[in-house]
Backbone as CSV, one residue per row, in Angstrom:
resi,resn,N_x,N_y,N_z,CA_x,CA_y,CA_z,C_x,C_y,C_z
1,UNK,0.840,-1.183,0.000,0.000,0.000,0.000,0.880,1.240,0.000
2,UNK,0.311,2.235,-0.492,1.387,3.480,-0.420,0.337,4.580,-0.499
3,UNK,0.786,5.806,0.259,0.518,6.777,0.783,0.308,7.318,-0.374
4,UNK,-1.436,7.599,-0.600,-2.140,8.120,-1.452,-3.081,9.611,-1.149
5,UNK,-3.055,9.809,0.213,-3.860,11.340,0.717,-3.016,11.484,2.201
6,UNK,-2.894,12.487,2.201,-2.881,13.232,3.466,-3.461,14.160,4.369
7,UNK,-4.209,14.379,5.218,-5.273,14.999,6.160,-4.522,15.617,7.016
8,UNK,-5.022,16.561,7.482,-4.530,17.709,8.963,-5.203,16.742,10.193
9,UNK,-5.720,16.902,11.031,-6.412,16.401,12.161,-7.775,16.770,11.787
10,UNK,-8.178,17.825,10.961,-9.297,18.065,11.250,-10.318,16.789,9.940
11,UNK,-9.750,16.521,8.985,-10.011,15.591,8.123,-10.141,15.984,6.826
12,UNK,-9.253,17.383,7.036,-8.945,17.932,5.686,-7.566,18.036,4.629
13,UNK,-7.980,17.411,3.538,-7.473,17.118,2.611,-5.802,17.950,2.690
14,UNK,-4.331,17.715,2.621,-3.351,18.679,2.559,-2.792,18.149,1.221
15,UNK,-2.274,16.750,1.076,-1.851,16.103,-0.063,-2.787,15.131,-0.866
16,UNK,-2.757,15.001,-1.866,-3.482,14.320,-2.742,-2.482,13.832,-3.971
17,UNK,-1.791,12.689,-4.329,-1.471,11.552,-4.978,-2.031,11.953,-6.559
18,UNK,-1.145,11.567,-7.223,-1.368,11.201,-8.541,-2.375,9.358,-8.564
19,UNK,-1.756,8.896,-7.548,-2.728,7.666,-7.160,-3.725,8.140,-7.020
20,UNK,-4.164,8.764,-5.883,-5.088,9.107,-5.528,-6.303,9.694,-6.480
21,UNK,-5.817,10.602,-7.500,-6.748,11.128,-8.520,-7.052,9.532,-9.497
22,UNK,-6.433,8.949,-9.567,-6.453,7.758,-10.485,-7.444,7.015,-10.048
23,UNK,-7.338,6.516,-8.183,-8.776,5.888,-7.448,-10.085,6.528,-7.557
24,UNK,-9.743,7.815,-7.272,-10.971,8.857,-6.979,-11.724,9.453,-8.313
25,UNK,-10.745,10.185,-8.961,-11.562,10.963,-9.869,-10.762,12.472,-9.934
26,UNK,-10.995,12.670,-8.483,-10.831,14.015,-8.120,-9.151,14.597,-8.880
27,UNK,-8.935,15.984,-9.076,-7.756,16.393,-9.328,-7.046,16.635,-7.591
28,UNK,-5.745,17.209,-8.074,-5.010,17.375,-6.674,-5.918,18.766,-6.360
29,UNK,-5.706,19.608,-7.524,-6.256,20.970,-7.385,-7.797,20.922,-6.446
30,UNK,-8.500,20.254,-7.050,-10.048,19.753,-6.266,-10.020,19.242,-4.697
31,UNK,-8.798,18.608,-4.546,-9.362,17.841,-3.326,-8.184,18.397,-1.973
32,UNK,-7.057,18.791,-2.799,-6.784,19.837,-1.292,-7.353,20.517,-0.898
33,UNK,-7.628,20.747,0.371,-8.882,21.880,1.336,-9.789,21.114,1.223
34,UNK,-9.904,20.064,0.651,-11.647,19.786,0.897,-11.896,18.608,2.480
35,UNK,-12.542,18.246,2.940,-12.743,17.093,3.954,-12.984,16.123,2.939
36,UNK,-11.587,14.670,3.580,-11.865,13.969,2.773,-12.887,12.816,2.782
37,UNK,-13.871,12.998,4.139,-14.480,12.352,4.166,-16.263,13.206,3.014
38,UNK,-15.625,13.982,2.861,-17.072,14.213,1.888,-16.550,14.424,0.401
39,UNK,-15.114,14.010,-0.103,-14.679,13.680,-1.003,-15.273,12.139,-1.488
40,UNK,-14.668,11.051,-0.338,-14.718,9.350,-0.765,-15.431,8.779,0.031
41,UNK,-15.598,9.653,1.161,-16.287,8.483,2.202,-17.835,8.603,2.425
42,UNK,-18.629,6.963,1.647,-20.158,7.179,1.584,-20.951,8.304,2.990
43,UNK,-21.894,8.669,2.346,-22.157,9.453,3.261,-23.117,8.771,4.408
44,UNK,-23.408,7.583,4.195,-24.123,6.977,5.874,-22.728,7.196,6.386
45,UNK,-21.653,6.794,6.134,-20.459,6.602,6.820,-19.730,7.799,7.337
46,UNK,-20.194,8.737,6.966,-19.182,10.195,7.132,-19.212,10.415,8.915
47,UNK,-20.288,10.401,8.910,-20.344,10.501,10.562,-18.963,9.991,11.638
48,UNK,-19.434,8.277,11.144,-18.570,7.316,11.955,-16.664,7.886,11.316
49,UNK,-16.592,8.500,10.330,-15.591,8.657,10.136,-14.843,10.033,10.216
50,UNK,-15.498,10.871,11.116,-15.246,11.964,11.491,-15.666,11.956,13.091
51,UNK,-16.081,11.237,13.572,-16.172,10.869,15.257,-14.612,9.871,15.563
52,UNK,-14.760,9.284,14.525,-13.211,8.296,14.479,-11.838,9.208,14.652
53,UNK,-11.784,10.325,13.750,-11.110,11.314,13.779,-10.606,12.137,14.905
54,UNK,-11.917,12.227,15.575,-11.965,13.314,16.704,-11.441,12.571,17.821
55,UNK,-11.841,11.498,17.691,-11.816,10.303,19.109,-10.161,10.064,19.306
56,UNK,-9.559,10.349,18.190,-8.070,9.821,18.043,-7.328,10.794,18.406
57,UNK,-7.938,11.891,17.596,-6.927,13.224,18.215,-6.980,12.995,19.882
58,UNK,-8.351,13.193,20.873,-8.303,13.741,21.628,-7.713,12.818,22.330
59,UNK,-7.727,11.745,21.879,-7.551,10.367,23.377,-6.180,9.666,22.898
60,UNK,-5.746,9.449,21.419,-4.765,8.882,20.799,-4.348,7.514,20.683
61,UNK,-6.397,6.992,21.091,-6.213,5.830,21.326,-6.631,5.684,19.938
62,UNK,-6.488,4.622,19.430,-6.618,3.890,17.984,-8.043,2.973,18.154
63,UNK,-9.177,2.938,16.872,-10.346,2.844,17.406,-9.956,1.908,15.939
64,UNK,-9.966,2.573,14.663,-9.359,2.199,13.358,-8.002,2.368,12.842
65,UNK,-7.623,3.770,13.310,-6.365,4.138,13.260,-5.339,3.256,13.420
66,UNK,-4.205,2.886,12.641,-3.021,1.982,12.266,-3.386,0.948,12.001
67,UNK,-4.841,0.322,11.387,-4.893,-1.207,10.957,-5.674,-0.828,9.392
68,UNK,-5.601,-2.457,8.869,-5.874,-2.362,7.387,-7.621,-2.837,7.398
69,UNK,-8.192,-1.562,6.740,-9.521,-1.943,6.911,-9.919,-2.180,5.129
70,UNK,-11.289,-2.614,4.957,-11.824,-2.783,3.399,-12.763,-2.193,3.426
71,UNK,-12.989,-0.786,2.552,-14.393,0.061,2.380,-14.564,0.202,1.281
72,UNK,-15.795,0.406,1.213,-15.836,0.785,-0.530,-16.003,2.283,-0.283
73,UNK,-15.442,3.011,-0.950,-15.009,4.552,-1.613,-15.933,4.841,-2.169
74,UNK,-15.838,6.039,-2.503,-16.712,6.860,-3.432,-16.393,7.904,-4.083
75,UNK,-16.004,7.184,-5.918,-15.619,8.104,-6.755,-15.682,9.416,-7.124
76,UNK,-15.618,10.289,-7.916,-16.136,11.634,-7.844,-17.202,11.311,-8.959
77,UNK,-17.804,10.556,-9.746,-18.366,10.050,-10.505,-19.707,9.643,-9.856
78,UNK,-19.572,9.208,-8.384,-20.704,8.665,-7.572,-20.651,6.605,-7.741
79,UNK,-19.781,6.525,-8.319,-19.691,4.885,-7.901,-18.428,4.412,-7.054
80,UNK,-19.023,3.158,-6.900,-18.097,2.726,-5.486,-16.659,2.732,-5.959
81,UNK,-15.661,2.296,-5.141,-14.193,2.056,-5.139,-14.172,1.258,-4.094
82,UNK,-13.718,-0.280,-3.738,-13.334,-1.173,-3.560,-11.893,-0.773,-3.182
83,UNK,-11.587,-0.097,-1.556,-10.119,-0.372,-1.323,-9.987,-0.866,-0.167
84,UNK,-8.405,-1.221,0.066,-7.627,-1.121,1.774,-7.087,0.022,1.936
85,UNK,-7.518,0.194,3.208,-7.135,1.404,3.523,-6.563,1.525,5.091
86,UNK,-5.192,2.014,5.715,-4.771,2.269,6.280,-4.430,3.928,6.742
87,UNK,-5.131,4.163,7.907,-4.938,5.406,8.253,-3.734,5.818,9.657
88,UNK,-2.418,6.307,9.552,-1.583,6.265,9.559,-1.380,7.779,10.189
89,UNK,-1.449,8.052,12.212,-0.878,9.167,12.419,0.205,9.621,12.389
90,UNK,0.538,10.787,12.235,1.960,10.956,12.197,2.281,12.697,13.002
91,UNK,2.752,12.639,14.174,3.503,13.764,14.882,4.462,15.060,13.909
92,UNK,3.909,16.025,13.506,4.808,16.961,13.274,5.235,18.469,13.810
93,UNK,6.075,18.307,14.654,5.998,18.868,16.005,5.266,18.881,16.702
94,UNK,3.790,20.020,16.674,2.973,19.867,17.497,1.654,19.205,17.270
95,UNK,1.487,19.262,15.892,0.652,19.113,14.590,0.491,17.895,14.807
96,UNK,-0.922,17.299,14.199,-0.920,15.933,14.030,-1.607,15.794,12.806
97,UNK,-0.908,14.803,11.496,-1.676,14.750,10.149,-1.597,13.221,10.092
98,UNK,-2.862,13.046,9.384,-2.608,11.439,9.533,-2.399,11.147,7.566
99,UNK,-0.969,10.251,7.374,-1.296,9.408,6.210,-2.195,8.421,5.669
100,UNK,-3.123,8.598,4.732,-3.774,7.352,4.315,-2.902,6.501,3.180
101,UNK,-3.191,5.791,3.759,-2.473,4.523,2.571,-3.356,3.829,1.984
102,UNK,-3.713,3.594,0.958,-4.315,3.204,-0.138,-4.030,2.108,-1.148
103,UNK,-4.838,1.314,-1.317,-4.817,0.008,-2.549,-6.148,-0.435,-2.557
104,UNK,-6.471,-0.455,-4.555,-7.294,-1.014,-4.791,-7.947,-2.318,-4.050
105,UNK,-9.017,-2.904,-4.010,-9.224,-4.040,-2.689,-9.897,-4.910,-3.589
C-alpha cells in the first residue's frame, strides 16, 4: 500500500497523490482543502468517520487508526471504489496529520 492522501487532524485534505486522482476521480487541485471524508467516504459513513477522527486526536487511542480496513469509496463520478485502507498518524511537532495509505481491494 502506499501513501495516497494526506489529512490535517481536522479531516482535511493537505496532499493528494497522482494515485489518488487515479482511485478517486478528483484532481489534486479539487481535493486539497476539501474534507476527505465528503470527497470518498459514503455518506451513511461520514459521521462514523469523522467521530473516528476526533476520538483519536483527543484520546490517541486507535479505534481504526493503524490497521488495514476494506471500504468501498466513493468516486467523484458517484460509484463505489473497492479499497484497503490504512490510516496512519503521524507527529509533526505539534501538529498531528494522519497518512492514508491506499490500494485497490
Amino acid at each position: 500500500m502506499e501513501r495516497t492522501v494526506t489529512m490535517d487532524s481536522q479531516g482535511i485534505v493537505q496532499e493528494w497523490t497522482e494515485r489518488a486522482q487515479e482511485l478517486f476521480g478528483y484532481s489534486a487541485e479539487k481535493a486539497v482543502g476539501s474534507s476527505l471524508g465528503d470527497l470518498i467516504v459514503p455518506a451513511p459513513m461520514r459521521p462514523y468517520h469523522e467521530m473516528g477522527l476526533r476520538r483519536y486526536v483527543q484520546t490517541r487511542e486507535p479505534h481504526c487508526v493503524g490497521f488495514v480496513v476494506e471500504i468501498e469509496a466513493v468516486h467523484e463520478q458517484g460509484h463505489g471504489v473497492p479499497i484497503q485502507l490504512k490510516i496512519v498518524p503521524v507527529e509533526v511537532g505539534e501538529d498531528l496529520v494522519f497518512e492514508a495509505h491506499m490500494a485497490e481491494g
